[in-house]
Structure formats: C-alpha cells, structure tokens
C-alpha positions, 0 to 999 in steps of 0.5 A, a space after each residue: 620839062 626836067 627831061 629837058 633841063 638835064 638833057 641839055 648839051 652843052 660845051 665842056 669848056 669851063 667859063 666864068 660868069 666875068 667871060 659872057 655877056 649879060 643875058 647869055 646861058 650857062 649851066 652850072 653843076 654843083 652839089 651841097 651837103 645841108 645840115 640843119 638841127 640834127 638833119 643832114 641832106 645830101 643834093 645835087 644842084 643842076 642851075 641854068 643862069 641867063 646872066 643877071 637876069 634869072 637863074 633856074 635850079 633844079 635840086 636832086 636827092 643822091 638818089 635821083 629823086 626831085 627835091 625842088 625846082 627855084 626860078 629866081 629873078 632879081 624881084 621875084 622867086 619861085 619855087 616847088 617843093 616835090 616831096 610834098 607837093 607845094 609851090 611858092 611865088 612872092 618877091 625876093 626877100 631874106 625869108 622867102 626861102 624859109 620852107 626849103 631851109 628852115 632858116 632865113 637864108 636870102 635868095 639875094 646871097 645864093 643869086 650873087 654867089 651863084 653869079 660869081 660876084 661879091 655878095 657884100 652889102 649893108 647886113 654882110 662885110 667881105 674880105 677879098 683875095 688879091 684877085 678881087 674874089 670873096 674869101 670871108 664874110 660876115 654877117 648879122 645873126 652869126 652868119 659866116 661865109 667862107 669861100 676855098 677855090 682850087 687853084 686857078 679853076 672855076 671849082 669853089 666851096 662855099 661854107 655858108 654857117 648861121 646858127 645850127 644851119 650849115 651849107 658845104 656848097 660845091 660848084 664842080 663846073 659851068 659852062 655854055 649852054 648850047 640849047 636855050 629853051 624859053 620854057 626852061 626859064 618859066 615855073 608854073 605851078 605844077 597841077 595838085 600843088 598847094 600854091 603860098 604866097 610869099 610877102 
C-alpha cells in the first residue's frame, strides 16, 4: 500500500486547493522539523487530499523509514504509529493526536492548513494578508502560528509554536493526482498493532 502511495503519478503543474472542485485528489509534498522538550525529529510528510473530504499522510524519517500513516476526515482520525506498532481510531478532537505529538495539537488546525484555508475559529484569531491568506495566529495555551510564503507560489512555512513543542512545517508542492485508488484513502488496522480507542 505504501508502494502505491508513493508511486503515484502525477501532473508537475502546481495547483492551489481554491483552483479544484471538492472531492478532487491532490498530492502534496512537504516536510517538517518537530521539536518538542529536547527532541527534534526531521520527517517527510507525503498527503494525498480528496477536498474537504479526507486527507491521508504518510510520514517518513530522513532516512526513509515509516514513521506513521494518518487518514483524517472532518469527524474522524486515524492512524498508525510504525515504530511501535499501534493504531488509533476516535473522532476529531484537540487531544486525539497527542501519541504522535506529545502535545494537544488539533487535527482540526493541520486539516485547515493543509486545505489552504483560514484556520480561525473560537480558541484561535487570525491576521490576513492583503490577498486574504493567513499571516499570524494566536491561540489559547501560548499557541502561535506564523505563516511565510515565497512570493506568488503555492510554498509556504507554517511555524506552529505551543510551549516547548515547535513545528517548522514546509510545503514544497501540490498538484493533481493522476491515479486515485480507492484503498488509499482507507487504513485499517495493520495486522499485530495494538489497536486504542480515542474519545
């Protein structure tokens, strides 16, 4: 299944998620340095997004090894963790991410930046640039969001700060999928993962 996540073909024309209609399939490549207490993690973060329906991410160390699979939709999350063999299924809440990160960091706020959109809501004001993007946010517990765009092109920087936790997240390019598989947008649990439920 990852052989066919990655082996996708796809069109190297760059595409904004405002340029495709809901449901369509794109691939977006990126990658992020993740610091939290005296940790830092280098990864690579490979997403194929079926608009505002789901999204699928495959993280990978420098090295090339699989560090998780998430398959969010707006109710629900999932994932595996590979380096120690256990997956999680529960609804789309601030903490449902806490095994990955060691910290609350909403799902909710990585699917609207991944989508391209303005993540403000009740817990999290946004400053806008003059073309309507997101440019600073702030939010409860000393969470900051700082966003940094190359020019005119689809490559951002999301810094995304809560306490000791820090995440430099890079996005390099999207575009079009040419191939979209049904079972890439399906994770089941993988056979001898201990399977967790989130509430």
């Amino acid at each position: 299944m990852l052989n066919a996540f990655l082996l996708w073909s796809c069109s190297t024309t760059q595409i904004s998620t405002t340029q495709v209609s809901s449901g369509t399939p794109i691939l977006i490549e990126s990658k992020a340095r993740i610091k939290n207490n005296n940790e830092e993690n280098n990864v690579q973060i490979t997403m194929a997004l079926r608009l505002n329906q789901v999204i699928r991410m495959e993280i990978t160390g420098t090295l090339g090894y699989r560090v998780a699979t998430v398959l969010m939709t707006p109710q629900k999350i999932q994932y595996a963790i590979h380096l120690n063999k256990s997956y999680y299924e529960g609804p789309m809440r601030p903490r449902s991410l806490y095994p990955i990160f060691k910290k609350n960091i909403d799902p909710i706020l990585l699917w609207k930046i991944a989508h391209g959109v303005n993540p403000q809501g009740a817990d999290l004001k946004c400053s806008l640039d003059k073309k309507k993007r997101p440019i600073l946010c702030l939010g409860s517990e000393d969470l900051t969001i700082n966003w940094t765009y190359e020019n005119d092109s689809l490559q951002r920087r999301i810094d995304l700060k809560r306490g000791p936790f820090e995440m430099a997240w890079i996005f390099k390019s999207q575009s079009l999928l040419a191939a979209d598989q049904n079972e890439t947008f399906v994770l089941n649990k993988p056979e001898g993962y201990k399977e967790n439920i989130l509430k």
